[in-house]
MARSETI-651964 format. One line per 5 residues: number of its first residue (from 1); their letters; for each residue x, y, z of N, C-alpha, C. Coordinates in steps of 0.02 Angstrom, whole numbers, plus 32768, in hexadecimal, padded with zeros to 4 digits. Layout:
# residues N
NUM	A	X/Y/Z/X/Y/Z/X/Y/Z | ...
END
This chain:
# residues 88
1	XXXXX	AAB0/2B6E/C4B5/AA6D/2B57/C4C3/AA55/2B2F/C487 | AA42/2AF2/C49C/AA16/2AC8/C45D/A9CB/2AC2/C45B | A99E/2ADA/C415/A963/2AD1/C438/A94C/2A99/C3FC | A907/2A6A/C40E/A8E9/2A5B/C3D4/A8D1/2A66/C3B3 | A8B6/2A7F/C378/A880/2AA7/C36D/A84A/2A75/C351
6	XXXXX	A85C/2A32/C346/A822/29F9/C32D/A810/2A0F/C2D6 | A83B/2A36/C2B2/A81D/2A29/C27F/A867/2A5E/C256 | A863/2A6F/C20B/A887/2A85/C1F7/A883/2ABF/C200 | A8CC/2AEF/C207/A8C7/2B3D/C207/A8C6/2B59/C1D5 | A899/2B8B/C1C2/A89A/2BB2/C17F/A8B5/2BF6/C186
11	XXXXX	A8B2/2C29/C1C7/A8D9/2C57/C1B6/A8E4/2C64/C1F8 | A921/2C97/C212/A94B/2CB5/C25C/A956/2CEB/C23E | A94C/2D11/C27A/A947/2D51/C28C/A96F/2D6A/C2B6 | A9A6/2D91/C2D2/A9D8/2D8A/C2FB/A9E1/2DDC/C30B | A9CE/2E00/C33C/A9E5/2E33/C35D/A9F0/2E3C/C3A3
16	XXXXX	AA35/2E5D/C3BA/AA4E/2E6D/C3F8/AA3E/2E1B/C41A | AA63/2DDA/C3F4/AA6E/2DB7/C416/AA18/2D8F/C421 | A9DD/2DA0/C406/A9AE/2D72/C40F/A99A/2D5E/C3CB | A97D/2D3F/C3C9/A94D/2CFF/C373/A913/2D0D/C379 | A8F4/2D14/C337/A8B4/2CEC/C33F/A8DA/2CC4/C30D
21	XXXXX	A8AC/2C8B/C308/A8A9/2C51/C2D6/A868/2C29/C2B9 | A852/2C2C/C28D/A81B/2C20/C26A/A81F/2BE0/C25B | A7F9/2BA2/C255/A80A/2B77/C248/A7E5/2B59/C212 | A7DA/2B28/C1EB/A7A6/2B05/C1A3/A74F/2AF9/C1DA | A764/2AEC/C204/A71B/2ADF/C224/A6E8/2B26/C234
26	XXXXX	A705/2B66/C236/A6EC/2B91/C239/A6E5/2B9A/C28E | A71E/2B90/C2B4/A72D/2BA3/C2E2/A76E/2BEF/C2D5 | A769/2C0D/C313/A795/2C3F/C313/A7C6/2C41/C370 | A7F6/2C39/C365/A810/2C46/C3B9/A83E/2C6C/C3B8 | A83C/2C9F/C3F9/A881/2CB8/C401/A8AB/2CB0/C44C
31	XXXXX	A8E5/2C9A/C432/A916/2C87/C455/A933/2CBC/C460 | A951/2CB8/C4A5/A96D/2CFD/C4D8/A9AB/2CC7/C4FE | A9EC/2CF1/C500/AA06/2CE5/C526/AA03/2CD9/C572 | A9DB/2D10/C597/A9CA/2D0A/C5D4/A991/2CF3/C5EB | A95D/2CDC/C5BF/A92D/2CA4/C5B3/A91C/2C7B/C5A6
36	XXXXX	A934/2C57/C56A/A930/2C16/C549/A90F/2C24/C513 | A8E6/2BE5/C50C/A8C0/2BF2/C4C1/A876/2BF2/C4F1 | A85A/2C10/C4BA/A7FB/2C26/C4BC/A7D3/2C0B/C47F | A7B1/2BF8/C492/A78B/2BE2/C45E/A755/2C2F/C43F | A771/2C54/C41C/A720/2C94/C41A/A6E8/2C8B/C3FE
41	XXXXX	A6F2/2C70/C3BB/A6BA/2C4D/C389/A6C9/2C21/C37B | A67A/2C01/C35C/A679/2BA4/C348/A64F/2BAC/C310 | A643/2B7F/C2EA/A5FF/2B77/C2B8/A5FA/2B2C/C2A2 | A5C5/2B25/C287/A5C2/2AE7/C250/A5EB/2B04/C228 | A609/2ABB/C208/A649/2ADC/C1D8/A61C/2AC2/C194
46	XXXXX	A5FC/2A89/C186/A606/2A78/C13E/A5A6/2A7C/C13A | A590/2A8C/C109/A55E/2A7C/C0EC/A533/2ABC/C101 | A4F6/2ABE/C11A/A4A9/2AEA/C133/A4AD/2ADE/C188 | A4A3/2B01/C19C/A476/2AFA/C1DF/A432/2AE3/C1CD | A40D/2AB0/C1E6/A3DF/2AA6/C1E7/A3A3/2A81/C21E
51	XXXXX	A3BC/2A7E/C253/A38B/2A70/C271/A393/2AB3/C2BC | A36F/2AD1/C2CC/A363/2B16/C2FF/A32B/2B06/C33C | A341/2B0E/C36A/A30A/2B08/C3AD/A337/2B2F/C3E6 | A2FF/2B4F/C413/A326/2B66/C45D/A313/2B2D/C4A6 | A333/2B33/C4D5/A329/2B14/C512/A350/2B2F/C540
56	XXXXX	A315/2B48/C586/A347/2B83/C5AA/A365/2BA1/C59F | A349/2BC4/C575/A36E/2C07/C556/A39D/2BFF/C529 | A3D7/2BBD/C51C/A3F7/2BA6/C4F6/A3C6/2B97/C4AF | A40A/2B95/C485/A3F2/2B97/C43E/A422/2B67/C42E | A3F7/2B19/C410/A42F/2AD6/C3E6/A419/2AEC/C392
61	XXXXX	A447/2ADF/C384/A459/2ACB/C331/A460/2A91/C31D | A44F/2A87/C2ED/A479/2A4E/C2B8/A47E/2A4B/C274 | A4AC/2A2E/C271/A49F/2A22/C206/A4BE/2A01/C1DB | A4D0/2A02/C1AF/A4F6/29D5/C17B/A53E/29BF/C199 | A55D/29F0/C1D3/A59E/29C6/C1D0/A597/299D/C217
66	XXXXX	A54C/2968/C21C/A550/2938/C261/A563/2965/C2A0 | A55D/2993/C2AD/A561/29BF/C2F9/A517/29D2/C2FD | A526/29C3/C346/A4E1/29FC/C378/A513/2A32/C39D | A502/2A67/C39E/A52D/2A8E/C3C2/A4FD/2AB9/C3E2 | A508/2ABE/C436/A4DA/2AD5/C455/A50E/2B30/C473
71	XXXXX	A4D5/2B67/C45F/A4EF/2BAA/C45D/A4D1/2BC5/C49B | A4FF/2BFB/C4BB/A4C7/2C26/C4EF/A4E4/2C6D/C4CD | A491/2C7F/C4B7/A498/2CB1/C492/A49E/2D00/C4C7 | A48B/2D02/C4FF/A4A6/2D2C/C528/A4E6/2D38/C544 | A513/2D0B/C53F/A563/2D10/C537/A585/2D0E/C4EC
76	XXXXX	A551/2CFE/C4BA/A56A/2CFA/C479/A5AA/2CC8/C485 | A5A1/2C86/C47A/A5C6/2C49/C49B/A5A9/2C10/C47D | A5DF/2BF1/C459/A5C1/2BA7/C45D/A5D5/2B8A/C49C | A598/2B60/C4BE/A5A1/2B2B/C4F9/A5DC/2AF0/C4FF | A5A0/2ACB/C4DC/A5B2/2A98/C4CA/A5A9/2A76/C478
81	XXXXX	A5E3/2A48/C44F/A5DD/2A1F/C417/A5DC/29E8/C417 | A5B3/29C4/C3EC/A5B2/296C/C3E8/A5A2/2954/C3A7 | A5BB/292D/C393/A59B/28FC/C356/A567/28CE/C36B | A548/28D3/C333/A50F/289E/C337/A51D/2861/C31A | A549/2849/C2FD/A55D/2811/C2F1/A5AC/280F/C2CF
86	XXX	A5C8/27E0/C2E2/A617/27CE/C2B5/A604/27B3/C280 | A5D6/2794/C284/A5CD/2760/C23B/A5CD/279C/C205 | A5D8/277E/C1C4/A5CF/27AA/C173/A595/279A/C175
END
């Protein structure tokens, strides 16, 4: 199985055949043989969180590392991620 993980891995975890894998962005997934990969946790990786608001019950973020990341805090889930710009 090949997965992407979009950024560098910093540490694996390996019992009875499943991973987690942590990655520099402050994501976490675990990969299962009879599942694939999961995304479980996400974060801003570099700098502060700094900008906070809800909408329908959802909760967006943003901050120093150019992401909005929209959470539903009743599944404890990030939604959806986006940059706000490519430019430096």
């Amino acid at each position: 199985m090949k997965v992407d993980y979009n950024d560098l891995i910093r540490s694996i975890d390996i019992f009875n055949g499943n991973m987690l894998v942590g990655t520099r962005d402050g994501s976490i997934w675990h990969i299962s043989p009879s599942t694939g990969s999961n995304l479980i946790m996400s974060s801003h990786s570099d700098g502060e969180v700094w900008g906070l608001d809800t909408h329908q019950g959802k909760v967006l973020t943003t901050g120093d590392d150019n992401k909005v990341i929209l959470w539903n805090p009743e599944k404890r889930t990030m939604e959806s991620k986006s940059h706000v710009s490519e430019s430096n």
